[in-house]
Structure formats: C-alpha cells, structure tokens
N, C-alpha and C positions, 0 to 999 in steps of 0.2 A: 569620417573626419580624416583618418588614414590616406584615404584613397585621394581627399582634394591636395591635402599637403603636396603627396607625393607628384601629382599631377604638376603641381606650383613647380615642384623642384625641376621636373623636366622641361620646363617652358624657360627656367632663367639661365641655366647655363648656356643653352642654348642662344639666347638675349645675348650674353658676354661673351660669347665667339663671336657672332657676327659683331658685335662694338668692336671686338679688337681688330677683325677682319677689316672691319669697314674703316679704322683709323688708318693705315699706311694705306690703305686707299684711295682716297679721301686725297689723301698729303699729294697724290701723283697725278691728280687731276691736273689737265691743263688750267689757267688761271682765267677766269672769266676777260671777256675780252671788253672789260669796261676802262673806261681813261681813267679812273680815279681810284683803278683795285689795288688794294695793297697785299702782296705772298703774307702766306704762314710764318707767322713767328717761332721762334724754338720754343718760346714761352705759351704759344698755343699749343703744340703738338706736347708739350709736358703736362699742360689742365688737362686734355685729353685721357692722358696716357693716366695720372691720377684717378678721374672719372670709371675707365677701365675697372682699374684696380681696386676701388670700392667697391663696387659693383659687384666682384669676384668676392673679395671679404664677405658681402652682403650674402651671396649665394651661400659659403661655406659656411656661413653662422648658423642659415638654415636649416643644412644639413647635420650640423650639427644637435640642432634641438629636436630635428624630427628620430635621431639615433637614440637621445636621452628619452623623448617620449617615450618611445618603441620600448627600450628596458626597462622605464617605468612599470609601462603596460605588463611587460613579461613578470617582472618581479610581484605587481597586485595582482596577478593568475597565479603565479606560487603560492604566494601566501595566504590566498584567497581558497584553495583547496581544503575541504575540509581533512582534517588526517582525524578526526572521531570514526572510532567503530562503528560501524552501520550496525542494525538490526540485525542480526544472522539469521531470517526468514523473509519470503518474500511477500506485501500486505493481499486485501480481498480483491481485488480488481486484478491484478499483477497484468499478464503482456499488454492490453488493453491502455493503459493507464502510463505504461511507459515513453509512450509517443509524445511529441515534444509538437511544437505548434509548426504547420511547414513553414519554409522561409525563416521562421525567426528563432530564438534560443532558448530555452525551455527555462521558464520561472523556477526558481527552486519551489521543489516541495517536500511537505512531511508527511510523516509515518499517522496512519490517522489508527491504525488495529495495532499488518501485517501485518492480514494479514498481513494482510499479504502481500508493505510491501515492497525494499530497498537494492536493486543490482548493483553489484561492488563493484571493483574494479577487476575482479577476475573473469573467469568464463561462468557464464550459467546457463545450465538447461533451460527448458521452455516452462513460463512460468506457472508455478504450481508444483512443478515437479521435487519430486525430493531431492534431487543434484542441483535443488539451489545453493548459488554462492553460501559462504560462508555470512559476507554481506549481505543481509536481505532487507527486510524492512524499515523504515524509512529512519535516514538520515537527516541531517538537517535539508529533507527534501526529497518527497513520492506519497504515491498516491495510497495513503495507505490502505483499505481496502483493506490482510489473509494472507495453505504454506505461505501464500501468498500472506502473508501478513505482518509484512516491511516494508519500506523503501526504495524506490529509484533513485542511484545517483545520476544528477545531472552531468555532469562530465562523461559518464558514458553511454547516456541516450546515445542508440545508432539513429544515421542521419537518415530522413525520409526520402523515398527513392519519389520522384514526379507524380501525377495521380497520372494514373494508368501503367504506368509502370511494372506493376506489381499488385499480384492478388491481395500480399499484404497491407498494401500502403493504405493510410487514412484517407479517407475522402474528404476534400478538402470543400469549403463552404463559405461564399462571401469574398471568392478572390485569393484564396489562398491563407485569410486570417483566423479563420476557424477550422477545424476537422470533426471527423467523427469516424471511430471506431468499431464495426460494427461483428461481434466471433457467437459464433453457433457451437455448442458443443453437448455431448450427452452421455449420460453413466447408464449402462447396461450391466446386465448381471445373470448369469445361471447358477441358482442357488439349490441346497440338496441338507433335508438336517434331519436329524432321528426324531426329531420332536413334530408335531405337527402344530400345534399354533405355535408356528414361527414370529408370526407379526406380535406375540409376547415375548419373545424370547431378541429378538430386534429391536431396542427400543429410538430410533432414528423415523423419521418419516420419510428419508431419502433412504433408508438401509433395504435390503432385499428381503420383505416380508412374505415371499410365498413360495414353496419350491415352484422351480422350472424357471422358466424365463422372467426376467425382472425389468422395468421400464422408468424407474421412479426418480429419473432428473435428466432435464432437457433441460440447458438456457441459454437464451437467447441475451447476449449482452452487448449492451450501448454505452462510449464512454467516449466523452470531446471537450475542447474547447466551448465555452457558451460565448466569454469572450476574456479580456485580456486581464478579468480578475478573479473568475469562476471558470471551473472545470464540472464536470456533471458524470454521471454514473448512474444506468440502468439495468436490472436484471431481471428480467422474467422468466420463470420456470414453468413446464409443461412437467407431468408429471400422470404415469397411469399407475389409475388403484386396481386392487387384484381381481375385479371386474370388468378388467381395461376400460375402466372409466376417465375421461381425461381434467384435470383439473387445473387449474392456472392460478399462479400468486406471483403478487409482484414483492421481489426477494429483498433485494434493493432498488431504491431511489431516491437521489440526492445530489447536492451542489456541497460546492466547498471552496474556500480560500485559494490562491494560490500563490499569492504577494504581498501577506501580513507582517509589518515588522513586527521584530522583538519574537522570532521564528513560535509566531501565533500561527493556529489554520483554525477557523470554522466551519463544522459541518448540519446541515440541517436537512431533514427529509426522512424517510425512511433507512434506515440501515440495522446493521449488525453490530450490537456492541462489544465493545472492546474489554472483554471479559477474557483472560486465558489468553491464552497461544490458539486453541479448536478454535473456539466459538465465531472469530470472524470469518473462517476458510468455507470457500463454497466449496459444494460436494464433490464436484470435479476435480478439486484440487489435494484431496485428503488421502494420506499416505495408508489407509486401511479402506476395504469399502465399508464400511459402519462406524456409527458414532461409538465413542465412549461411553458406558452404564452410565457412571457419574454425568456427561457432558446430557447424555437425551434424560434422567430421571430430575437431575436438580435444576437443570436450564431448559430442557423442554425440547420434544422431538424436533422442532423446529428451529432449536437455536433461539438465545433471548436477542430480538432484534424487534423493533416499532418506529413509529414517526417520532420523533426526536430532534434535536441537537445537541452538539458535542464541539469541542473545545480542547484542544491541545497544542501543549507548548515545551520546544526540546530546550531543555538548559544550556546557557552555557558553561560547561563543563568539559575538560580535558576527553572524558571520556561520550558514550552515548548516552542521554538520558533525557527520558521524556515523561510529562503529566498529562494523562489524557482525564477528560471530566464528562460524563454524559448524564443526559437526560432524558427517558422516555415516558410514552402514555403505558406501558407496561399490562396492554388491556390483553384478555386474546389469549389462544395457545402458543404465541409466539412469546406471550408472555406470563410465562409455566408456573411457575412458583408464587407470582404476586396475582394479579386481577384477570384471573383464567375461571371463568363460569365453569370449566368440566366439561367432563360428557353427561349431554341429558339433563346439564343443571347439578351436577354430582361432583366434588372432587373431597378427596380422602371421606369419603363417606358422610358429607356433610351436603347440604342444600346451599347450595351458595346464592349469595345475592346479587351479583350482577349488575352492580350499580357504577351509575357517572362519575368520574371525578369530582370529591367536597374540594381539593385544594390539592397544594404541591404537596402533602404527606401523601396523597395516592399516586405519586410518579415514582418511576423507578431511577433513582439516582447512583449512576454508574463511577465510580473515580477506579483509575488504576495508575499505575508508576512503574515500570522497568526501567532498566538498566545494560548495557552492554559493553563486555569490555572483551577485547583481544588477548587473549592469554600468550599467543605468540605470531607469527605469521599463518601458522596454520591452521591456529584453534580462538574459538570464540565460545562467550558464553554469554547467555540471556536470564535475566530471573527477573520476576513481575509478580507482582502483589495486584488483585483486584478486588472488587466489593461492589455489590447489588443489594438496594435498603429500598423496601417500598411495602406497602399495605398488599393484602388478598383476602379473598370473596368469601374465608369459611367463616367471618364473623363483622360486626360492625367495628371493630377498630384491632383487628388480628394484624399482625406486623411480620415481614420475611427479610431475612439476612441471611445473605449468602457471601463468603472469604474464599476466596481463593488464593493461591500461591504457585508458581508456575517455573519450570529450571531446564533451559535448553542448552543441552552440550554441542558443539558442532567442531569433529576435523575433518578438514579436506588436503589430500595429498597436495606437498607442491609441486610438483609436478602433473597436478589434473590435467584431464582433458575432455571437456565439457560437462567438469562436474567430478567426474569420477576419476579415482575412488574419494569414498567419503565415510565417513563412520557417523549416526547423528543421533542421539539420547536426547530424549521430552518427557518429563512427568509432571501432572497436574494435582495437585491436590483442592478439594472443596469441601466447605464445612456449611451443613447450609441449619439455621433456626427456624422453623416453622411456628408459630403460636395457628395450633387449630380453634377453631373458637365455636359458636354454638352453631353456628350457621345462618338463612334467611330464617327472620320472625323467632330465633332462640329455637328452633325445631330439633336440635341435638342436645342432648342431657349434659352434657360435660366439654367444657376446653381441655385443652392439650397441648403441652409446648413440645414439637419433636425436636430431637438434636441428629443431626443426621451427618454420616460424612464419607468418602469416597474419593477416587485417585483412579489413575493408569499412569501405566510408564512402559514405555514401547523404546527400543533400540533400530535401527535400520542401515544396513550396511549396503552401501552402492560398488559392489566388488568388482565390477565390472561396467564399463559405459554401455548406460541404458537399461543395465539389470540390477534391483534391489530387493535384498531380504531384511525379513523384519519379524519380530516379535513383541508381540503388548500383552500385556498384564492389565485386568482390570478386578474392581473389588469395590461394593456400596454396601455401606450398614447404617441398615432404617430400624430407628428407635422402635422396639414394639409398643404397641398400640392395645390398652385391655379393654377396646370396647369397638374396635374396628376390625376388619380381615381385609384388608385390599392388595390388591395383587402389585398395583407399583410401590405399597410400603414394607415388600418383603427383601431382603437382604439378599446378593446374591453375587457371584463370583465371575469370570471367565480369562481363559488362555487363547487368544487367538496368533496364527502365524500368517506370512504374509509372503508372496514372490509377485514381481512384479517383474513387465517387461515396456520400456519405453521405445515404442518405435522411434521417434525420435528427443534426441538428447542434447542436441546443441544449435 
C-alpha cells in the first residue's frame, strides 16, 4: 500500500510543474489566426494560475498524510513489540522451526514445551546448545518444541537467503508459499565404566549402554510450512542396540497452529510432553550425554511422549506466562508409569493386563504452568509446575500421579559473544504415586501404593566460547516394596561431571 501511495506522489508533482510550465507558455503562443479570436484575459491567466495552486495544496496534503501514515506505522511496530520475558531456553524442534515462511513475515508463534523453544533479541548459539540466549522458549511466539524448549522471537528470525543460495536455506515448495526444512544429525559416544551391566546402570534408551563405542540417536528431522495456518514437525530416529542392531521410531510428529487469537496454538499428533524443562529436549540437544535417574525411572527411558493433542495459551500478563494442557493415549514404554505392558508382560512384578482404552480416565492428562521473569538485563529465571494423572496395567482400576516442579537460573554476560560467558542452574524435582494393584486376572496377592520421589540439579558454566563445564547431582528413592525385589524399584544416587566442546557457537 506503501509503495502505490508513494508512486502516486511521484506522478503528481511532477503533473504541477509541467501545469505551471505549460501556463506562461500557453500565454506566448501566437493567437490563432481566426477573425473572431479574442487574447487572454488577465482574468483567465489568474483561474489558471489558481488552478495551479490547488493543485500544489492538493500534492502537499498528500504528502502530508502519507508522513502521518508512515509514524503511524512506526509508532504500532513500537508498541507492537513484545517487551515480556521470553522463556530463558530454547523449545524441541529449535533451528529447524525458527525459519519464517520465504517472501513473506513470519506469524507469530508460541512456546508449545521449549523445549525447546524462543531466540531473544541477543546472540545465540546454535540451537540446542547451552549458550542459548538468556531468551529462549517461546514468547508470545515459536515453535515450541525443547534446551530447545522455548521460543522464537519473530522480530529476530534471520531473513531467508534465495533457495539455492545456501546449504542452509529452506526449500521452498508451491512458489515460494511453503518450505521445508530438512537437518540430519547424530549422538555418538565412547563409553568405559567399572561396572558391567552398564545398560542398568544407564537408565536412558538414547544413553551409552555398552562399553566401547556407542550409536544410540540418529535423527532425521523435517519441519515446514503446510500452509498459511499450520506448521508441521517430524522426527525419526535410527538408533543401534549393542548388537548393532538397527531400530527406527518416529520420535515426533505433528501440526500445530500458528495464527490462533487470544495467543491460543494447538498441537495434535505424536509428540513429547510438556513435562519439566528435560522431558521435551531431543537427545541432541541435552547438556549431559544421559538422561536424569528421576527423568528415565519415573517418565520412562523414552521420555513420556504419544499421539495426542495439546493446547496452550500465554497470558496476557506484564511478564512471561503460559498454560499448557495435554492429552495423551499414554499406552506403550513411551508411556512408562501409566499403560506400559512391561517387559515380557511384567512391570514391578506384577502381570500386567494390557488392555484398550474404557474411556478418558485411561489417558494421560498433562497440564503444566511456568512462568518467566527478567531479574535484570542479564539474568532470567524460569519455574514450572507440571502433572501427569492417568491409569496403568498392574491392576483393573490402579491410578499414576506424577508432580513435578521445575527452577531454571540463567546469566549471561553483557557483554557476550555468542553466548558466552554464561552461568546456567536447573533442578527438577518429581514425586511420582504408583497404586500397584493385583495385576491381570488378580494373579498378585496384594496391592501396593508406592510414594516415590527424585530430583537433579546440574550447574553449567560457558567460561569460554564454545567451551562449557558442568556438574549434576542426581538422587531417587523408591518406596520399598515387602513382597517384590526389582531392580528399577531400588533407590539410588549419582555425581556426574561434564566438559564440553562446541565447534561451533555462533
């Protein structure tokens, strides 16, 4: 609309030179050579000269309201910027997710985990890494997704270089209206421990369960435009067992909102719930190589994720804050604590039944609530409350509730540079209720309600660009059990440290 205005303007001044050019022109013409011509009057060459000069008014009134628009415009892009705290991590999908549609301006979007998943307006590493911003997951607006398990702001999506341009750029689909994003990536590992059944001592199904070389996450990740109201996201993992046997699952996959008023987004399809700060980050992106005790025994080596839908919506509020609400089939080892058959048809020592869903009390109902607030320009702070309520397979009406509560410190020097230095504190706590019940057909003598509960809390210092050290603390205590012995209901500790080196950082 800019562009025609301005075009308008340059066509009329130019109009009212040549009028006033062409009037004393005009005037010096020789007088037609008819018998009955009468000369210019004074009183014609003054309507003239009038005419002119409206004409000129008429221009400047123009210019004038296309200078008021233009402020207009400028003042509702001030005010239009969000100044809320973003998420201080970034959501599950993060670089992938940050790309904006080619040619045209990127919808706002929200935080659906981040992960992983909101860029602030400072510098950040590449996404996933721990020298994410301060800002990370999603503001009012990103993909959320994991570290990754924040928000992109739109205001600082980089612009899409041409397709071909660039190994990075999105591949554009339909003309330029759609893209798709297409990253490969893989966690390897050389692991060494005193113990030999490692893969007990591991409780992760991406963690490094074998001495010597390790292979256990390959993925393969798709993420685009579908079209101008859905956004999509796929993730397949390759994966070798210590047979280098090769296995495949689809990690995520789903669609989502991306232009809901009343900053709504819905998400439906397979994904990873929004449990914690861990639970939505793919393994690629996770500042230790192994899960948390607590995150693999009480949500399951796999992480609690299923086909689903979820719903969330950031308040309007001074500061960050969002309500996310899920729902899933909660079936499966992906879904560890509620309607997971076991190994062999066995969990906690009990025959489980394995049955279809009676109704919505056998889903797993997800609600969480964080909050983010700027403590100053250089420090931010996150805390989240979540809960997972759903039925499981040791009895005909056995019930699982699991609470968490979640506290992420983050400073970054201001003077970074791509990230670094940065100091970043996360601890998680979870309290999970187990009711064991008698199992299939009443085949176990006795119910059992376990109270179970567990935490980490890891520090990581980014002291240098591209290099971070780190320390976690972990710790689970399982209710004992006077009629079972199983090896995941035993209590147990660990200190792990951590160096890291990012080739690249910015």
């Amino acid at each position: 609309m800019n562009k025609i205005i301005l075009f308008a303007l340059a066509v009329l001044p130019v109009a009212a030179v040549s009028a006033q050019e062409a009037a004393p022109a005009a005037s010096s013409l020789p007088a037609p050579t008819v018998s009955n011509a009468t000369p210019a009057t004074v009183a014609d060459v003054e309507a003239l000269r009038e005419q002119v000069q409206s004409l000129t008014e008429t221009v400047k009134a123009l210019q004038q309201q296309v200078k008021d628009q233009q402020a207009a415009l400028e003042k509702a892009n001030l005010t239009g910027e969000s100044g809320l705290p973003q998420n201080p991590e970034p959501s599950p999908i993060a670089g992938a997710e940050n790309s904006p549609l080619p040619g045209v301006s990127a919808p706002p979007r929200f935080p659906t985990e981040d992960t992983s998943v909101v860029t602030s307006t400072t510098a950040q590493p590449p996404s996933g890494g721990p020298g994410a911003n301060v800002s990370g997951i999603p503001a009012p607006g990103g993909f959320p997704t994991t570290d990754t398990s924040v928000v992109t702001s739109t205001s600082e999506t980089p612009p899409i270089t041409p397709a071909g341009s660039s190994l990075t750029a999105p591949i554009t689909i339909g003309g330029g209206k759609n893209y798709m994003n297409i990253s490969l990536d893989g966690l390897f590992a050389l692991a060494y421990s005193s113990a030999a059944d490692l893969h007990n001592i591991e409780v992760g199904d991406h963690d490094p369960q074998q001495r010597g070389f390790n292979a256990r996450n390959t993925e393969l990740a798709f993420d685009g435009a579908v079209d101008p109201y859905f956004e999509g996201f796929a993730n397949i993992v390759f994966k070798l067992d210590n047979d280098n046997e090769t296995e495949v699952e689809v990690e995520e996959a789903f669609m989502q909102t991306t232009n809901l008023p009343y900053n709504l987004q819905l998400k439906a399809g397979q994904f990873f719930a929004a449990f914690g700060r861990l639970n939505p980050v793919h393994p690629h992106a996770w500042e230790f190589v192994d899960t948390p005790l607590v995150n693999g025994l009480f949500l399951g080596p796999d992480g609690l994720r299923g086909v689903g839908a979820q719903t969330s919506w950031t308040l309007p509020l001074p500061w960050y804050s969002q309500l996310i609400f899920a729902s899933q089939n909660g079936r499966g080892s992906t879904g560890f604590s509620f309607r997971n058959p076991g190994d062999d048809g066995m969990f906690f020592d009990r025959m489980t039944t394995d049955r279809e869903a009676r109704g919505l009390q056998d889903f797993v109902w997800i609600p969480r609530f964080e909050n983010s607030f700027n403590l100053s320009d250089t420090q931010t702070v996150l805390a989240g409350v979540s809960g997972a309520f759903g039925s499981n397979e040791t009895g005909a009406d056995s019930r699982t509730q699991i609470y968490g509560a979640d506290l992420l410190y983050k400073w970054k020097s201001s003077h970074a540079e791509g990230g670094f230095p940065f100091v970043k504190s996360q601890t998680e706590f979870m309290y999970r209720r187990f009711q064991a019940g008698h199992g299939a057909n009443d085949s176990f003598p006795v119910a059992e309600t376990f109270h179970d509960w567990g935490l980490y809390s890891q520090v990581l210092w980014g002291f240098k660009k591209g290099w971070v050290a780190g320390i976690r603390g972990d710790y689970v205590h399982m209710q004992d059990s006077e009629f079972t012995d199983d090896l995941d209901r035993q209590s147990r500790w660990r200190i792990s440290a951590n160096l890291t080196w990012y080739p690249v950082s910015d």
